[in-house]
C-alpha positions in Angstrom: 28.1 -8.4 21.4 26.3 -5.1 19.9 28.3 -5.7 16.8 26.8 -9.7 16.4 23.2 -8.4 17.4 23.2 -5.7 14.7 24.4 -8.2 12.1 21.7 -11.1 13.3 19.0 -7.8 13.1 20.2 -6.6 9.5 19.1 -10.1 8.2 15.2 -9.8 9.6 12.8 -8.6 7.8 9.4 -6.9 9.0 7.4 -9.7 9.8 10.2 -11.6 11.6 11.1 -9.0 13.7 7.9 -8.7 15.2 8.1 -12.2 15.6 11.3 -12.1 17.2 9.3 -9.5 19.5 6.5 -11.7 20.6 9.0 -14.8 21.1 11.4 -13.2 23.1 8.9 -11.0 24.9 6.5 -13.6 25.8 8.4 -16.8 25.9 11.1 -15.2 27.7 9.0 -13.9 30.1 6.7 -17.2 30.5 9.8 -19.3 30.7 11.6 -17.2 33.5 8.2 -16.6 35.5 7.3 -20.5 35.3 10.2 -22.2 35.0 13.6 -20.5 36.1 12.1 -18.5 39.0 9.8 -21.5 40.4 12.8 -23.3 40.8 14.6 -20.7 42.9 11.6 -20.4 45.1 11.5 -23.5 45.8 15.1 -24.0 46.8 15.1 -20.7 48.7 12.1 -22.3 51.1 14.3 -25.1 51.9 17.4 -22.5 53.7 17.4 -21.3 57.2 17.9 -17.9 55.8 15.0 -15.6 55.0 16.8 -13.6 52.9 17.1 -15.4 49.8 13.5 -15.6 50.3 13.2 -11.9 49.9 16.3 -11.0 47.0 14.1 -13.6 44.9 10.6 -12.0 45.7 11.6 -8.5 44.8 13.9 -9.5 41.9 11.2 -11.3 40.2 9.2 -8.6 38.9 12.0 -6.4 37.1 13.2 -9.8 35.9 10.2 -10.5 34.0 9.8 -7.0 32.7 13.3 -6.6 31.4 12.6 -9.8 29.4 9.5 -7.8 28.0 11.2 -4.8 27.1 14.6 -6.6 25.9 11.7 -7.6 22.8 10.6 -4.2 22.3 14.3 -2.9 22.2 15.1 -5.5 19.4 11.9 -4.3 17.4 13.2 -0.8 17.5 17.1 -2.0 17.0 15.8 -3.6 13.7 16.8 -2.0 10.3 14.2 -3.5 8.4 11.4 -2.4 10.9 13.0 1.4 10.6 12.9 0.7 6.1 9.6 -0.5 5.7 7.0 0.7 8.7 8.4 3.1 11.2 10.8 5.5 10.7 14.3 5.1 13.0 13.7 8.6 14.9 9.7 7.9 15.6 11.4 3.8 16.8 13.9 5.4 19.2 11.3 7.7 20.5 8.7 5.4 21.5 10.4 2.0 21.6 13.8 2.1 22.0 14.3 4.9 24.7 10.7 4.2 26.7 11.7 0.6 26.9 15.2 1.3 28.4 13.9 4.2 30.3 10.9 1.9 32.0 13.5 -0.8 32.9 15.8 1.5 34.6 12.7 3.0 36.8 11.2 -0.8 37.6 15.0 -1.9 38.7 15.6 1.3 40.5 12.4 0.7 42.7 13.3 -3.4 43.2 16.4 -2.2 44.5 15.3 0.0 46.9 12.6 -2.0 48.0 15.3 -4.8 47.9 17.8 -3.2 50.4 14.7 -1.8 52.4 13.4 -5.1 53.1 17.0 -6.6 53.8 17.1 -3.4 56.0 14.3 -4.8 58.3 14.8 -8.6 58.2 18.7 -7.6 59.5 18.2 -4.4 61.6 17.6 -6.4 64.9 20.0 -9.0 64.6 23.0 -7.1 67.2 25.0 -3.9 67.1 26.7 -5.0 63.9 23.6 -3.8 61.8 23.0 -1.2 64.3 23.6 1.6 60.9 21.2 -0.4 59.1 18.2 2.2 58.8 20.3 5.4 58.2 21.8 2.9 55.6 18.6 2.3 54.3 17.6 5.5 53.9 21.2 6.7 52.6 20.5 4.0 49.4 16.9 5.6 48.9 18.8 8.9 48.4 21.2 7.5 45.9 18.9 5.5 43.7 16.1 8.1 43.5 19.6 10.7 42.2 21.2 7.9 40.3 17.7 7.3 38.6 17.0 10.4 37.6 20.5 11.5 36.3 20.7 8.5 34.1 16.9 9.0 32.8 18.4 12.6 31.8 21.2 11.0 30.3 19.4 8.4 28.0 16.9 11.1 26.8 19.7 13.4 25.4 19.4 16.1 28.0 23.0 17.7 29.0 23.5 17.4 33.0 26.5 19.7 32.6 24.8 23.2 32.4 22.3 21.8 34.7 25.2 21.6 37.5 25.8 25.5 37.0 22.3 26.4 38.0 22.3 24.0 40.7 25.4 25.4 41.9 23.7 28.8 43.1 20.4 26.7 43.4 22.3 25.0 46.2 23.4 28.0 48.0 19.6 28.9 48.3 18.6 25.3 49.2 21.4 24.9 51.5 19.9 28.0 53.9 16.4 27.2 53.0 17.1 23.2 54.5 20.3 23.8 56.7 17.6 22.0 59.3 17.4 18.9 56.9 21.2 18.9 56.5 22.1 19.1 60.3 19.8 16.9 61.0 21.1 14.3 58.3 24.5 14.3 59.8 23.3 14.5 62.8 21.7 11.0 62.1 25.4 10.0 60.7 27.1 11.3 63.8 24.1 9.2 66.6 25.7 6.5 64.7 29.4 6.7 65.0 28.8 7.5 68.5 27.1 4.1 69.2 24.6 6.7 71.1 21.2 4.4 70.8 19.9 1.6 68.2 16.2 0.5 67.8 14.3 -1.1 70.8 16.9 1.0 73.1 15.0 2.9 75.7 16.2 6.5 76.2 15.5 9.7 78.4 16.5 12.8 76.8 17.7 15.7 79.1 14.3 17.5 77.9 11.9 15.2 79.8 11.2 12.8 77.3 11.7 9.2 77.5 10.2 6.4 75.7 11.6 3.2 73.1 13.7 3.9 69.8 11.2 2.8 67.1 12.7 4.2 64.2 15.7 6.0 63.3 15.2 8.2 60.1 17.5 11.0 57.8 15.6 13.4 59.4 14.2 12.3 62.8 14.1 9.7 65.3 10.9 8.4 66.9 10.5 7.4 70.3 7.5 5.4 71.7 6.5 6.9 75.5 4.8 4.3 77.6 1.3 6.1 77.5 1.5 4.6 73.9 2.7 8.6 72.2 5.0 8.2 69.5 7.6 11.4 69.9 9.1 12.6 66.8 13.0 14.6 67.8 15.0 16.2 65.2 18.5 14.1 64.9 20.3 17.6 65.1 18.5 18.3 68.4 19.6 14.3 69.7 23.4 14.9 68.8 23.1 18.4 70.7 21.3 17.3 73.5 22.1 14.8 76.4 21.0 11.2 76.0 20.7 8.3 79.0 20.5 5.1 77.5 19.0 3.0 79.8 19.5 -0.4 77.7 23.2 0.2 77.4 26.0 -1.3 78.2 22.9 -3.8 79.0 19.0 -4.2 79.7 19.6 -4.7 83.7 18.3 -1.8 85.6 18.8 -1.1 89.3 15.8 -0.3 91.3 15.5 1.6 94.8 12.5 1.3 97.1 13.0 3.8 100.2 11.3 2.8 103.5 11.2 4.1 106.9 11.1 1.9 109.9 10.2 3.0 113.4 13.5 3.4 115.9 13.9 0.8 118.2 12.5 -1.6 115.3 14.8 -4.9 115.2 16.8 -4.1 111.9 17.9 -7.4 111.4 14.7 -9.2 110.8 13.3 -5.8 109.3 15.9 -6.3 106.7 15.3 -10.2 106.0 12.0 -9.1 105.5 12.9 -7.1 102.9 15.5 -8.9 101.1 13.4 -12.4 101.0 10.1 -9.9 99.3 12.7 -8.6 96.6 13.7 -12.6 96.3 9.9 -13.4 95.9 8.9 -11.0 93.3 9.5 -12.4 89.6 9.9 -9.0 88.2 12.9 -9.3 90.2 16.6 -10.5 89.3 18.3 -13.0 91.9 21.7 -12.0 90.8 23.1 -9.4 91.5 20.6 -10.3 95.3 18.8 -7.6 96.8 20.0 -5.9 99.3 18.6 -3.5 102.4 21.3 -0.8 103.4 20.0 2.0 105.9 21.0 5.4 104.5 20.3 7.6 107.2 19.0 8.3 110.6 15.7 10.4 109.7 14.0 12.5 112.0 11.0 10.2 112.5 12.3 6.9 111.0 15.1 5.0 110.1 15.6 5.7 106.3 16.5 2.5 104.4 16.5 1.8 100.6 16.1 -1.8 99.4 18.0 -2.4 96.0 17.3 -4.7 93.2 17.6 -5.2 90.0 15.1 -5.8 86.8 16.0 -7.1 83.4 14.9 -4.4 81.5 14.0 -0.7 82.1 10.5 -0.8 81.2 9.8 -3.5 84.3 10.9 -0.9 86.8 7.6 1.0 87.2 5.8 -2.0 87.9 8.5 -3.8 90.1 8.4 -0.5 92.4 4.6 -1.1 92.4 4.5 -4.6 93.3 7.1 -4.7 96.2 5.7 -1.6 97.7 3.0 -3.5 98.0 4.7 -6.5 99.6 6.5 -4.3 101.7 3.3 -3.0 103.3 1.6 -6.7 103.4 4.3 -7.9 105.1 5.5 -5.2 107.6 1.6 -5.2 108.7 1.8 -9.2 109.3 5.4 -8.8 111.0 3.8 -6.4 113.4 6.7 -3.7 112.3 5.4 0.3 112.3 6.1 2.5 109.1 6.5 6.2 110.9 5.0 8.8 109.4 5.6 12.7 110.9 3.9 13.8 113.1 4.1 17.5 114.6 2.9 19.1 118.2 1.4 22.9 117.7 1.1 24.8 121.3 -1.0 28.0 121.0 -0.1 30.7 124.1 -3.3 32.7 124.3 -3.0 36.1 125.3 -4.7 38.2 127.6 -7.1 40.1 125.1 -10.4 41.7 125.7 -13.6 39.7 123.8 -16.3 40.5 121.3 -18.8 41.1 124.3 -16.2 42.9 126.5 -15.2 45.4 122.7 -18.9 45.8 122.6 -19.5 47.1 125.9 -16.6 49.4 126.1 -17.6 51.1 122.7 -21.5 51.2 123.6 -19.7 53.5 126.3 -17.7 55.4 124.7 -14.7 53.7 125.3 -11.6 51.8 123.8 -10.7 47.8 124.0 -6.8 47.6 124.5 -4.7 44.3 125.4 -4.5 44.6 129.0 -7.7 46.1 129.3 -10.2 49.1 128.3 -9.5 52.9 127.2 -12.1 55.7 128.1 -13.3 58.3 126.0 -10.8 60.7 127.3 -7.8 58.3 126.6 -7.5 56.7 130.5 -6.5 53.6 130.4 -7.5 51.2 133.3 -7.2 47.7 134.2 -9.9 45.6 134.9 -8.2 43.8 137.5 -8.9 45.5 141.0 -5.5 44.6 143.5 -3.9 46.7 146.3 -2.2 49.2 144.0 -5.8 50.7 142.6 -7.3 51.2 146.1 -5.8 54.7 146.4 -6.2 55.2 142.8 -8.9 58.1 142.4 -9.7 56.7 138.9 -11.0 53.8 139.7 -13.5 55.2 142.2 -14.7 57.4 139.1 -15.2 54.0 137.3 -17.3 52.7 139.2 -18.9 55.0 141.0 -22.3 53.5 142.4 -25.0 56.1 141.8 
């Protein structure tokens, strides 16, 4: 085909070159934009599918400009251009190699923008596209390499001695982002393992929980429920331990403890219960609720009433609204909720007061527990029985002047 294009270009002169040039760049270009590409979007609006819709939309553009450029390209591909105004070199420098060069960089951005938007309409459609996003960002890698390798390529620079410096380049690079790297694979490796996909909500063994919002080559971001959005390294995810509370499936089990008061009448204490958890919408009636007493407490009979939610962001707010209905309805029912309750029994001692401490040192003597110490170190009871009347030191004591 070269061969035939350089033959149909030998025959042009000057002026119908650049003829040739504004015909094929500006017909071509008005022809595809009003005519060939109308068409296709209005055939794609008539399919179920959104995704013709969106290969047509992003395709559009580099169509139109490779049409403009293919012109330019024949300008500088023509000898009689190169004879008579331009020399060949100064055509191939700014009209030849530019032209090519600005096609390849408007169809390497299409294409990723292409796959990026596939990326999103597909991403939640089941676990099939699950790989989607890393996929996504994968293809960004390779297009912004190819890109620029083949840029170097068209523009006469060797790639070959350019692999020997990147070879000891690397080594430095590869210590200087051994984070980036691990954390790369460590996107690869979430994936293989099925570990979590978008909209998943997850509780790391760190503490942190919240919704899978985005899954990137570096990084996956979690949204908390106080509205945060939690950036965690991938390499830190495939080291660290993961719940997945939306897998196998979104259905959650819930359990509300209660105590009830002994000698309560379990079985309508229990009906109570189960016919709340039945009455709440937040709720699932399959698997039923259920009341099972766990244990004989030491002030109550410890129950738990188990249900089920549909997802595991409802949980918070089931627990919340049959709490309350356990309350209302207990009250109604007449039925106690124990709570503890302790006795404390103080043993006062015999001990001498303030007054009594106050007196004995205004006299030069000391309190004690049973009783009073004089100056001299005699201690005495204040108590008068049978065994003081022959004691001499009580008639000291209290010796009436």
């Amino acid at each position: 085909m070269s061969q035939h294009l350089a033959t149909f270009l030998s025959g042009l002169s000057a002026i119908e070159a650049t003829a040739l040039v504004i015909v094929v760049s500006v017909g071509g270009a008005f022809v595809m934009e009003a005519v060939v590409l109308r068409v296709l979007f209005n055939y794609t609006k008539k399919t179920e599918t959104t995704l013709d819709n969106i290969v047509v939309s992003e395709l559009r553009l580099p169509i139109v400009v490779s049409i403009i450029l293919f012109g330019f390209y024949l300008f500088s591909e023509t000898p009689a251009v190169g004879e008579t105004l331009i020399p060949p070199e100064t055509l191939s420098t700014f009209f030849g190699r530019p032209s090519i060069s600005i096609g390849i960089v408007v169809w390497a951005w299409a294409l990723n923008r292409l796959v990026n938007r596939l990326v999103e309409a597909v991403k939640d459609r089941g676990s099939r596209y699950d790989f989607a996003p890393v996929f996504s960002n994968i293809w960004t890698l390779v297009v912004s390499l190819g890109t620029i390798g083949t840029l170097l390529y068209i523009w006469g620079i060797e790639i070959t001695p350019l692999f020997a410096g990147a070879g000891i380049a690397g080594i430095a690079v590869g210590f200087a982002a051994k984070d980036t790297v691990a954390n790369f694979f460590g996107g690869i490796a979430l994936y293989f393992d099925d570990t979590y996909k978008i909209g998943d909500y997850v509780v790391l063994d760190s503490g942190e929980a919240g919704t899978v919002v985005k899954v990137g080559i570096r990084s996956t971001t979690l949204l908390t429920r106080d509205e945060l959005l939690v950036t965690v390294p991938n390499s830190v995810l495939n080291a660290a331990k993961i719940i997945n509370e939306s897998a196998p499936n979104r259905r959650r089990r819930v359990k509300v403890p209660i105590g009830v008061a002994y000698g309560t009448d379990i079985d309508e204490f229990e009906e109570i219960l189960v016919q709340l958890a039945l009455d709440e919408p937040l709720v699932l009636d399959s698997p039923r609720p259920r009341a099972r007493l766990r244990r004989f407490g030491p002030d109550a009979l410890e129950y738990e009433l188990v249900c089920w939610v549909n997802s595991p962001l409802k949980r918070g707010k089931a627990v919340h609204n049959v709490n309350r209905e356990i309350y209302k309805r207990l009250n109604r029912a007449g039925i106690g909720i124990p709570f503890p309750q302790r006795d404390v029994h103080v043993n006062r001692e015999s001990v001498a007061t303030p007054r009594e401490q106050a007196v004995a040192e205004a006299n030069g003597e000391a309190a004690t527990e049973n009783g009073t110490r004089d100056s001299n170190g005699n201690e005495w009871d204040e108590t008068f029985d049978a065994e003081d009347a022959d004691d001499g030191f009580y008639d000291d004591a209290f010796d009436d002047e």
